[in-house]
N, C-alpha and C positions, 0 to 999 in steps of 0.2 A: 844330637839332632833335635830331642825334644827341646832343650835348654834354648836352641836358635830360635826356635818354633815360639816360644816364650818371649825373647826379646825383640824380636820382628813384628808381634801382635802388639808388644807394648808401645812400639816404638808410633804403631801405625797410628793406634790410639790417642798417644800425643801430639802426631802432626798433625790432623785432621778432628780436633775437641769434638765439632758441630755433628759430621758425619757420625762420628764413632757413638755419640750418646743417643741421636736417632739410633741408630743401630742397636745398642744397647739394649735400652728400653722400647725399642719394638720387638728384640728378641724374648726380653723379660716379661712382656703384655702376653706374648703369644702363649711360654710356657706355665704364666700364672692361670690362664686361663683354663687351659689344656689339663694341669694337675686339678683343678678343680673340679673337672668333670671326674675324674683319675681316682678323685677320692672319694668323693659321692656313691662310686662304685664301689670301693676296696671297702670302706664301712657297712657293705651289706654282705661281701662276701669274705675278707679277709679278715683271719683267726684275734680275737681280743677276748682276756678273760669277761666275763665268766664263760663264753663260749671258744673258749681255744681249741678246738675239735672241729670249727665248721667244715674242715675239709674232710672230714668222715661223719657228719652229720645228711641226715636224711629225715626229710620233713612231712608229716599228713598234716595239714593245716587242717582244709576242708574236704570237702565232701558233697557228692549230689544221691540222691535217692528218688525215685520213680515207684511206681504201681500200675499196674496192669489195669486198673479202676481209670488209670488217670489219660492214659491214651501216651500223647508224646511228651508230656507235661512232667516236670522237675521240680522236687525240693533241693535247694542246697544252703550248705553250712554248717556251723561245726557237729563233732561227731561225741557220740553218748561213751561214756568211760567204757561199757558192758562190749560195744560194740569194736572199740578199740584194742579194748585184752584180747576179745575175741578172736579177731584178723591177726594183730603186730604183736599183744603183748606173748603171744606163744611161737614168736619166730626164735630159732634154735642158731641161726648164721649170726646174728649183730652181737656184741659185746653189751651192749644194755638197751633196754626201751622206756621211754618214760611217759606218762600221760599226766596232762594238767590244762587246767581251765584256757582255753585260746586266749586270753586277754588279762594282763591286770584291772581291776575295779578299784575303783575310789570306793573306802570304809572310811566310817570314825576311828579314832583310837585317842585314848586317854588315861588319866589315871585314877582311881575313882573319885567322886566329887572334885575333880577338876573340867576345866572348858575341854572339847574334842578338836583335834584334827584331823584330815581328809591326809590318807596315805594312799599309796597303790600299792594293792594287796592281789597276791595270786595263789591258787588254792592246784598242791602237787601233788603226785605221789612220793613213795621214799627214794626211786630210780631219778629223781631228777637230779640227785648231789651224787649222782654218779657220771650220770651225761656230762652236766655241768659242772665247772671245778671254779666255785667260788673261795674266795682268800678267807675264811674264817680268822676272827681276831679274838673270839671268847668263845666257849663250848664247843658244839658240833650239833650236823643235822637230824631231824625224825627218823628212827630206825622204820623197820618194816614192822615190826611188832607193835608201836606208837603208832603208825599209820593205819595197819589194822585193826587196832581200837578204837580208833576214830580219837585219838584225846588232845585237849584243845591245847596246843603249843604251837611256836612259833617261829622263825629264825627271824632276824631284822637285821635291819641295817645300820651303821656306826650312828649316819645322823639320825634316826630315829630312837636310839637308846639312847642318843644323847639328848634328845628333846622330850623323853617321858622319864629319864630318870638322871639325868646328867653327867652322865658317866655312860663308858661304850665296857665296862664291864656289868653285865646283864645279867646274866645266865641264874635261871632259879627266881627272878622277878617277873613279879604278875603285871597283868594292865587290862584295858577295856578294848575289845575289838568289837564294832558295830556292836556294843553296852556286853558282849558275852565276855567273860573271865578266860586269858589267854597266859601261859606260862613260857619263857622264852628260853631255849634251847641252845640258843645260838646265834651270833653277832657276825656279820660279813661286813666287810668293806662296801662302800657305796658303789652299785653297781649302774653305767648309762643307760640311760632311754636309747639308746642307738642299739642295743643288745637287746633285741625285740624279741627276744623267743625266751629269754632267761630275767628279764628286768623284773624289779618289784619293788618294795620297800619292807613290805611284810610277805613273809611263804608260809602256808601251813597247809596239814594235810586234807584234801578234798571229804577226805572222811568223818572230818569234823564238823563238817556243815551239813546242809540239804542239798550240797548241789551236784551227788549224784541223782538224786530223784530229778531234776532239772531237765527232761530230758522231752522228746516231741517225735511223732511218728511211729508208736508203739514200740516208744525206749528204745530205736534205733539212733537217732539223732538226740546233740545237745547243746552242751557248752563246749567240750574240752576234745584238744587236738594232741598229736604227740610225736616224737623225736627222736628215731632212730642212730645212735652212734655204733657205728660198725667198726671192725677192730682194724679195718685197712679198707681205704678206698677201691679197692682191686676185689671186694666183696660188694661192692654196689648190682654188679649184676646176678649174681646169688642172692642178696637179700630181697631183690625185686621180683625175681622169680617163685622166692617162699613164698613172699605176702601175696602175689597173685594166683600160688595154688589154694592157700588161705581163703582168700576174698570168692575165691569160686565155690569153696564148700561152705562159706557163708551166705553166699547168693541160693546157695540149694536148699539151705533151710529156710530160711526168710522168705523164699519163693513159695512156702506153701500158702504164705499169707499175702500174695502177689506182690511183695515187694522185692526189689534191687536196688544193688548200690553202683552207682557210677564213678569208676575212680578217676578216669583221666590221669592214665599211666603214673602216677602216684605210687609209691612216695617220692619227692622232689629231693633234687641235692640243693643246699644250699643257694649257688646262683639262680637256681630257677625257683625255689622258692620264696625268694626278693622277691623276684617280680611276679608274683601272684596277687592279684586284684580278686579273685572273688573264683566262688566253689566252680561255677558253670563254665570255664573259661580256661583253656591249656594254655599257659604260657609261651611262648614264641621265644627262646634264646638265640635262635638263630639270629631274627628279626634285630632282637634287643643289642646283639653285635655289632650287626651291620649299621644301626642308628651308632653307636657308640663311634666305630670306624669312617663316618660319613662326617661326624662333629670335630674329631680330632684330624681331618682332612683338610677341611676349612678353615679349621684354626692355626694349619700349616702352611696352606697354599696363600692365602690372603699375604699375611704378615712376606713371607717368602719371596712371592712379585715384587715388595719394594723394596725388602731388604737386598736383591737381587741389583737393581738397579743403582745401588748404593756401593757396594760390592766393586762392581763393574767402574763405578766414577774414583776411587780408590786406585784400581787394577791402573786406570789412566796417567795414575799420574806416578806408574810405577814402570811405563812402556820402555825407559831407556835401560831403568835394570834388570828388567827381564831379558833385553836385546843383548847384555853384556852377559849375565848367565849363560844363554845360549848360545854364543858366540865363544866361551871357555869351557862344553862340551857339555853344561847341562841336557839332561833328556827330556822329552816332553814330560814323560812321565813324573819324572822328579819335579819337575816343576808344577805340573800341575797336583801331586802331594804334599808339595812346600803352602803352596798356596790354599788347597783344603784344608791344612796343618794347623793353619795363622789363624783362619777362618773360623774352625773349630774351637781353638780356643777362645775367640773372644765370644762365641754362642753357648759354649760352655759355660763363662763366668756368667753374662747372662743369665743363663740358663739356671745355674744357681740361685740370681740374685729373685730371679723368678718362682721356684722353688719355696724360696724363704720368706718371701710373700704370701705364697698360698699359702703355706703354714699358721702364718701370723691372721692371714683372713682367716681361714678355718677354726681356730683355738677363738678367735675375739669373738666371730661372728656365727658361732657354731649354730646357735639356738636357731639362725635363720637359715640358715644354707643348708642345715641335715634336719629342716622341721620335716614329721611326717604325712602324708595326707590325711592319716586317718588314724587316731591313736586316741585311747582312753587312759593315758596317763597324764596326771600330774603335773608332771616337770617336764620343763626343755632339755634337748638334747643336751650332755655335756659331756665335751670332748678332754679328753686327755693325750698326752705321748704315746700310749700303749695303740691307741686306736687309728693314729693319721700316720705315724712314722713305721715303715716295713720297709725290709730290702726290697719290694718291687717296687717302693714309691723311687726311690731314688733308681731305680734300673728305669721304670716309667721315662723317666725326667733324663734319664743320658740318652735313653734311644731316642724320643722326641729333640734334644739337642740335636743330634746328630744327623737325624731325618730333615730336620730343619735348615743342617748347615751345608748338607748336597742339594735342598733344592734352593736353596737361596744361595751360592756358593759355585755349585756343579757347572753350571753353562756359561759364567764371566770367566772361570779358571779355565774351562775347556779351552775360549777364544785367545785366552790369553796365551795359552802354552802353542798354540800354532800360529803367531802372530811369523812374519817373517821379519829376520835376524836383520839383515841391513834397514827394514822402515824404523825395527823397535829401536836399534842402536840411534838412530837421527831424530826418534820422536815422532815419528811418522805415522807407526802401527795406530788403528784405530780399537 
């Protein structure tokens, strides 16, 4: 049956060139479009090293703080190391907790009496090469005993040991970091700007700088945000429970000096930590669905209207073999599967061809399509295979075919299957 189904779309294809490549390529417009928004999302929420966890990741980015001095009046943004061990780093539910600087920063780095270049650099603790599972290619990360020292070492990245010593075997060479003497630990694979919470070029430990001192509101508030990985998603509502018995026995002591912390249901999972704009402001995912669900609507219903009409002009000039089908005891039913059948496949190839377009936009034009609003990094986005190809893209992409080929599809085959048997046999049926 499939096999018929196959040679009946091909066939149609060739009698009708003109029709069939509108069709084609309005089916291919609709779903190049469609996965483009498809991935724009899956790149903030779907799993890619160095963060292959985000579905048991849980995010405190920021933060708001008040005082009883200040009336209804709010500071927010990022939160102080002291402050973060405080609350998350002593939850007993998650598999690890990590703290580190909210942002990569542009440093010099060179090699001595050489020129400098501008890297991004972000400053961890030792828990973050536990959250995170970057591809090491020479040594390994700063233990917790190196981090407790504060001593100046470093992990990098392939191309930056290759651009301060020429070679991506490192390990045990020195260099200049913002002019201070830095020793490197450890070599990973080059990690995307799309992997915002884990990106860098250089990592080293917080404690070798000044920027725990770095901090504002009587060392409540600072720089550095931090990253919950729990050992199973099915602990999200455990671990949000600790951190807000936590966050209350911290509100009782900070209270004697009229301060509170505002969490705004905090920590975020992954999807809703995407969409966080700023400390003072709970994300809306509900909202952020329904937009998502409202674009890929349109981007169905449009295309659908004329490919419907096209459909239907096809159906006509097929009125006498449908009248002989059902005149040798075909069912409606069957008929009108025969004809969703054809339909689907050629929204399928499509659909495909559609598919392999976004891809090829996506990989060429990544730097524009996944730039971010707001980032202190360095480098453009850059995308690889690991980041736009997942079994939901391509499940994305069949159910959009599909949704596609009942509304463009569904109400010419409806008409067609209840045309009456002596007009369709004479040519009659409209």
């Amino acid at each position: 049956m499939i096999k018929q189904y196959f040679q009946q779309a091909w066939a149609q294809l060739r009698q009708q060139p003109l029709i069939s490549g509108v069709t084609v390529a309005g089916t291919a417009l609709s779903i190049f479009l469609i996965m483009l928004v498809v991935m724009m999302q899956q790149v903030q929420v779907e799993p890619f090293a160095p963060e292959s966890n985000r579905d048991r990741f849980l995010h405190v980015k920021w933060g708001s703080i008040t005082n009883e001095a200040w009336g209804d009046s709010n500071s927010n943004g990022p939160w102080s190391a002291a402050s973060l061990k405080e609350i998350y780093g002593k939850l007993t539910t998650p598999e690890a907790v990590t703290v580190y600087v909210v942002y990569s920063l542009p440093k010099p780095v060179s090699l001595p009496g050489q020129p400098t270049t501008a890297v991004d650099v972000r400053e961890t603790d030792s828990q973050f090469w536990t959250v995170f599972d970057f591809a090491f290619t020479d040594g390994k990360p700063f233990d917790q005993a190196t981090f407790d020292a504060g001593r100046p070492v470093a992990v990098i990245t392939e191309s930056v040991a290759r651009l301060l010593f020429g070679t991506t075997k490192a390990v045990g060479k020195e260099f200049l970091l913002a002019h201070a003497p830095y020793r490197v630990c450890g070599v990973v694979k080059d990690v995307s700007t799309l992997a915002e919470t884990a990106y860098a070029q250089v990592w080293i430990p917080y404690t070798s700088t000044d920027q725990v001192n770095n901090t504002w509101e009587n060392d409540l508030m600072g720089q550095m945000s931090c990253t919950i990985l729990a050992r199973d998603r099915s602990d999200f509502p455990a671990i949000r429970e600790e951190a807000a018995r936590r966050l209350d026995e911290f509100n009782k002591v900070i209270g004697e000096n009229g301060y509170r912390i505002i969490n705004r249901n905090r920590p975020y999972d992954q999807e809703k930590n995407a969409l966080t704009a700023g400390a003072n402001v709970e994300p809306d995912v509900t909202a952020a669905r329904w937009t998502r669900f409202i674009i890929f609507l349109i981007l169905l219903i449009v295309p659908a209207i004329n490919l419907s009409s096209m459909t239907q002009s096809r159906l006509r000039r097929r009125v006498a073999e449908i009248g002989v089908r059902r005149a040798f005891g075909c069912t409606r039913m069957e008929l009108l599967g025969q004809i969703l059948g054809e339909n689907f496949i050629v929204t399928l190839l499509a659909g495909v061809l559609g598919l392999i377009i976004s891809l090829l936009f996506a990989f060429l034009l990544g730097d524009t399509l996944f730039v971010q609003d707001w980032t202190t990094a360095l480098n453009p986005p850059v995308v690889d295979a690991s980041i736009l190809i997942h079994a939901s893209t391509f499940g994305w992409a069949l159910l959009f075919c599909f949704v596609l080929n009942l509304l463009s599809t569904g109400i010419p085959a409806w008409r067609a299957s209840r045309m009456n048997i002596v007009e369709a046999i004479n040519g009659k049926a409209q």
